[in-house]
OpenMM code with the backbone's topology and positions (N, CA, C; nanometers):
from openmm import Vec3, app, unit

residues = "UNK UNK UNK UNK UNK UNK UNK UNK UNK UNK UNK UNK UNK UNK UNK UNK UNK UNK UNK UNK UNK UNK UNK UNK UNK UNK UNK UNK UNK UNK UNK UNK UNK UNK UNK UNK UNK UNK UNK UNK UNK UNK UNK UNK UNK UNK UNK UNK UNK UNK UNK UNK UNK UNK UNK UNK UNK UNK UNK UNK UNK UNK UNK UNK UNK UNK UNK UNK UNK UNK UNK UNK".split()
positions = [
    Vec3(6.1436, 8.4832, 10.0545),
    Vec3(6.2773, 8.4341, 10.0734),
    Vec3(6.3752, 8.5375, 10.0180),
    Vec3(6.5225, 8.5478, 10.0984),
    Vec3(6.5754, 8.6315, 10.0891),
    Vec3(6.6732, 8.5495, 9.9631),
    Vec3(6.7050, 8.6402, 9.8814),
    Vec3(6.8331, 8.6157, 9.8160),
    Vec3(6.9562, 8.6602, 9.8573),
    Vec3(7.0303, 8.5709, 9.8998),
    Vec3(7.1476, 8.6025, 9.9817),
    Vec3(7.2807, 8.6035, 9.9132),
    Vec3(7.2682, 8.6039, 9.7585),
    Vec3(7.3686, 8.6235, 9.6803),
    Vec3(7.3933, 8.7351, 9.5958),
    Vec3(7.4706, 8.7762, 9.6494),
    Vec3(7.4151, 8.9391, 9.5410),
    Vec3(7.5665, 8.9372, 9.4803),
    Vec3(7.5631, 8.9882, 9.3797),
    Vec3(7.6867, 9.0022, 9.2750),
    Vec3(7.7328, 9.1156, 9.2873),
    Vec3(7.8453, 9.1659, 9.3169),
    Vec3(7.9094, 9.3015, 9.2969),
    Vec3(8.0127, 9.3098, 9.1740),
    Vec3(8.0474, 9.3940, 9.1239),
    Vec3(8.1005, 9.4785, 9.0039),
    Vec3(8.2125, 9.5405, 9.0442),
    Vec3(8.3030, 9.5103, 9.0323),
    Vec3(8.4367, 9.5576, 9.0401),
    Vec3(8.5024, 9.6055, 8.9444),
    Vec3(8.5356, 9.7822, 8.9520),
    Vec3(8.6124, 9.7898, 8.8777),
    Vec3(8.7674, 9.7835, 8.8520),
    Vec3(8.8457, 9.8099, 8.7681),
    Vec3(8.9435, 9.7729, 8.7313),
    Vec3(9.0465, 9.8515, 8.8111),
    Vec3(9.0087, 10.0077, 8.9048),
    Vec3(9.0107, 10.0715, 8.9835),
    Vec3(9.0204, 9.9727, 9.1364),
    Vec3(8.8951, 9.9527, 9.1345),
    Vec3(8.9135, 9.8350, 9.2799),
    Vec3(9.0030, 9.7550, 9.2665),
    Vec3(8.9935, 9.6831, 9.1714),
    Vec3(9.0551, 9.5241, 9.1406),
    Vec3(9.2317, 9.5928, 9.2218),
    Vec3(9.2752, 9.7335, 9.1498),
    Vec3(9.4047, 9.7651, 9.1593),
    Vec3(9.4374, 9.8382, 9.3420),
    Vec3(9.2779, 9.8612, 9.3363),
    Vec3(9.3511, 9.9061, 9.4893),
    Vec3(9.3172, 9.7977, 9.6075),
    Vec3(9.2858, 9.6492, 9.5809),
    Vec3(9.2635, 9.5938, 9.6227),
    Vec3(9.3797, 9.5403, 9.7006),
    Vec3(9.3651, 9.5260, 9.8534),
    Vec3(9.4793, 9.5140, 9.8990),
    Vec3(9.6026, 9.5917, 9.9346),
    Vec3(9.6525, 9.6984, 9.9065),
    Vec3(9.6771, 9.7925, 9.8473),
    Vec3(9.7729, 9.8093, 10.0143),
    Vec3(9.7399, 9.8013, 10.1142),
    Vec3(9.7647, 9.8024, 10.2421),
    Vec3(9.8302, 9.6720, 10.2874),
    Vec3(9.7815, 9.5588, 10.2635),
    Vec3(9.7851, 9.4583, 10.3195),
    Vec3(9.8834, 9.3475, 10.2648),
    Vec3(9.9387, 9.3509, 10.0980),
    Vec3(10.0238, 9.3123, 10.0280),
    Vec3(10.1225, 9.3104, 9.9941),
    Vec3(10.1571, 9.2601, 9.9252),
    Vec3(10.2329, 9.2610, 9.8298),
    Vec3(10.3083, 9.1336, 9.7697),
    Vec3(10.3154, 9.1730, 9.6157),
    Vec3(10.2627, 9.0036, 9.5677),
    Vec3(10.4834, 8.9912, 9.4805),
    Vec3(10.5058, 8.8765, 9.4976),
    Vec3(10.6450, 8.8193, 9.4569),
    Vec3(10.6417, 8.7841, 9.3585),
    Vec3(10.7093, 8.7762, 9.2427),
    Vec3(10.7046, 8.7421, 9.1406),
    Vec3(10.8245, 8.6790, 9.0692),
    Vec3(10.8629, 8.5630, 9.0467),
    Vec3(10.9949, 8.5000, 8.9660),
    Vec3(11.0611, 8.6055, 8.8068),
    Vec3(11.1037, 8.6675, 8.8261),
    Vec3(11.1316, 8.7578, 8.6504),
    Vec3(11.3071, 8.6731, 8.6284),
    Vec3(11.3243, 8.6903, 8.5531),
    Vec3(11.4860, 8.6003, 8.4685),
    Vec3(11.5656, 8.7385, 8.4013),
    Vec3(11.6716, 8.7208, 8.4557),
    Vec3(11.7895, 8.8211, 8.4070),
    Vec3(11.7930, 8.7677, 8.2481),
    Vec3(11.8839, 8.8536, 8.1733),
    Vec3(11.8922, 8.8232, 8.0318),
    Vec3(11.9753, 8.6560, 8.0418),
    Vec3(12.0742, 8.6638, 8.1574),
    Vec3(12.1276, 8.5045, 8.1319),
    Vec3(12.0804, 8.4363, 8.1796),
    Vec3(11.9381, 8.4337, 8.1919),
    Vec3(11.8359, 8.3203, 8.2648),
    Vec3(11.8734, 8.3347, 8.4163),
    Vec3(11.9230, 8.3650, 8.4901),
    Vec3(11.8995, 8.3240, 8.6652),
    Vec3(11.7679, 8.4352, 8.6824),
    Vec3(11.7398, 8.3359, 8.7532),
    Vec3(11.6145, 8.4045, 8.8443),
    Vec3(11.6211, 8.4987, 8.9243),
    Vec3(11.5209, 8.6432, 8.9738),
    Vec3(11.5709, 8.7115, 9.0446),
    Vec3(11.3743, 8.7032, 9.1212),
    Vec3(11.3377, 8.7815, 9.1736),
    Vec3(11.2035, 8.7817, 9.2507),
    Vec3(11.1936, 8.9087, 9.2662),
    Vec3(11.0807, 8.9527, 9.2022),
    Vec3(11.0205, 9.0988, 9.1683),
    Vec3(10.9330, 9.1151, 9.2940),
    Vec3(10.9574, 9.2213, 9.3621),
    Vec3(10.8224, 9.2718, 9.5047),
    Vec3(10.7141, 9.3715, 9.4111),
    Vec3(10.6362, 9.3641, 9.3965),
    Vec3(10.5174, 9.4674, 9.3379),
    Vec3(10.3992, 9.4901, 9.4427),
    Vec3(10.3543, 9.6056, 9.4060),
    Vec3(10.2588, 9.6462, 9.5116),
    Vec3(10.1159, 9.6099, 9.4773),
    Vec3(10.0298, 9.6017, 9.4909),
    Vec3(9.8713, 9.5401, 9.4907),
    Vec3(9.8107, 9.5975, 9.3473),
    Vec3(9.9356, 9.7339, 9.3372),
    Vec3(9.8102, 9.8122, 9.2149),
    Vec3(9.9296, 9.7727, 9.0581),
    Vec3(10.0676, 9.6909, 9.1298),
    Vec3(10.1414, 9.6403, 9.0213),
    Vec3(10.2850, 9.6990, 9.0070),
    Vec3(10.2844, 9.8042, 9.0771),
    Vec3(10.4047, 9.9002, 9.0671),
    Vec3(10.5329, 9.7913, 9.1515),
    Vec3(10.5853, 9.7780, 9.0298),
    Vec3(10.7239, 9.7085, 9.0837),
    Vec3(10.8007, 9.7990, 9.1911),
    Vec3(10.8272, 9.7646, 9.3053),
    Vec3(10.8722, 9.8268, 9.4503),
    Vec3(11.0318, 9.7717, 9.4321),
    Vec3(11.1109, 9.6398, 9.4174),
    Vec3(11.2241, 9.5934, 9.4259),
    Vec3(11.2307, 9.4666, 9.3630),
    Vec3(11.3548, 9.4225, 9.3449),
    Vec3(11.3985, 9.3597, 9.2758),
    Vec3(11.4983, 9.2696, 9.4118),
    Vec3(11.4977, 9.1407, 9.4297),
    Vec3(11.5884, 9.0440, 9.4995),
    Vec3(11.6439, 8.9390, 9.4330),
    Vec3(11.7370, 8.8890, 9.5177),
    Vec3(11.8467, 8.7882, 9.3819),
    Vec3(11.7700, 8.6549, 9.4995),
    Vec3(11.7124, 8.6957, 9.6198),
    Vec3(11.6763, 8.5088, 9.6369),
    Vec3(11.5106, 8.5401, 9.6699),
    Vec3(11.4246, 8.4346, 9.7095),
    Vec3(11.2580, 8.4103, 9.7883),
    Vec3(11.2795, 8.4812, 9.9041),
    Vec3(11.3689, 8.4108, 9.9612),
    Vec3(11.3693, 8.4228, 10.0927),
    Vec3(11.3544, 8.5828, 10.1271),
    Vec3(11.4835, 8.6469, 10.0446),
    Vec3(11.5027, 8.7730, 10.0809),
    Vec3(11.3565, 8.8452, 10.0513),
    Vec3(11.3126, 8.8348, 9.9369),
    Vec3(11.2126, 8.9072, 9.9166),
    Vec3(11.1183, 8.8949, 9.9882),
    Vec3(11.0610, 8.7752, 10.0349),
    Vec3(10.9427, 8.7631, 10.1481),
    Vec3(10.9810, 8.8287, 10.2712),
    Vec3(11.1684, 8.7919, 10.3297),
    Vec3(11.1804, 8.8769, 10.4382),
    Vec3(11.1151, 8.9951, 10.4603),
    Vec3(11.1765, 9.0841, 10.3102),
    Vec3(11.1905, 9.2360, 10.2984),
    Vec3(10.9770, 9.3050, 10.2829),
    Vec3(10.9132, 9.2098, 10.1987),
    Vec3(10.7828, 9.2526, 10.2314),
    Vec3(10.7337, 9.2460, 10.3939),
    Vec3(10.7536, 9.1893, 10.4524),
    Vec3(10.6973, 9.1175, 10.5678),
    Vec3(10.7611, 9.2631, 10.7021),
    Vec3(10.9019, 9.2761, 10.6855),
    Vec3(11.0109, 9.3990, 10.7838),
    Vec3(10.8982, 9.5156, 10.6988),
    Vec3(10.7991, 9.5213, 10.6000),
    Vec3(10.7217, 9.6284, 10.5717),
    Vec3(10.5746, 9.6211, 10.6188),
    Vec3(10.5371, 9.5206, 10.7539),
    Vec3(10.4116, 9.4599, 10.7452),
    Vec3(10.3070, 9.4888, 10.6610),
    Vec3(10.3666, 9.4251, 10.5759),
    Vec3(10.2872, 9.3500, 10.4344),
    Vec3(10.2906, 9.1976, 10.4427),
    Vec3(10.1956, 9.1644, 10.3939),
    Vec3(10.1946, 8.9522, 10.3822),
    Vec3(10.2525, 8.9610, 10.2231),
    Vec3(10.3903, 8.8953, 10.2301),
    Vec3(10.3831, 8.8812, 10.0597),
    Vec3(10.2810, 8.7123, 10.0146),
    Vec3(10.2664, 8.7233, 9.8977),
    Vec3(10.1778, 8.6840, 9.8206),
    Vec3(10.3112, 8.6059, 9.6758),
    Vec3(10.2746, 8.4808, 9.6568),
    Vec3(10.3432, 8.4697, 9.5642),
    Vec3(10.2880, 8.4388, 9.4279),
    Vec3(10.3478, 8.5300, 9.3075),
    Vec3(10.2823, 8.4887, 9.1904),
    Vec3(10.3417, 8.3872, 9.0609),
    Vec3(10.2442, 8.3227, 9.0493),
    Vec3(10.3221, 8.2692, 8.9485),
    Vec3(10.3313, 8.2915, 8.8409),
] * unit.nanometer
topology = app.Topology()
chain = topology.addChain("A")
for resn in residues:
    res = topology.addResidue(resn, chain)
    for name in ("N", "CA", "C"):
        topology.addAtom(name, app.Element.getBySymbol(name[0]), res)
């Protein structure tokens, strides 16, 4: 019988270029007077832009065919 589960090892290298093409993940960050703004970062983390609404930011990944991704 075959074992059909095999475990792979990812490094911290992969983990970052994972996606790397296909992403990009949104993120809620807070100005110093608390309003919310939505961070675009790229798969390996590199903050790309900064938007004052969701909307805009998902627009603006998406006009880059990228799927944004939202983080919480």
């Amino acid at each position: 019988m075959q074992n059909l589960h095999t475990q792979e090892r990812f490094t911290v290298q992969d983990l970052a270029a994972w996606g790397v093409n296909d992403v990009a993940y949104v993120k809620t960050v807070y100005k110093d007077d608390g309003t919310a703004n939505y961070a675009i970062h790229a798969a390996d983390g590199t903050q790309m832009a900064t938007m004052n609404d969701r909307e805009t930011a998902f627009a603006a990944v998406r006009q880059n065919d990228l799927e944004p991704v939202s983080v919480h």
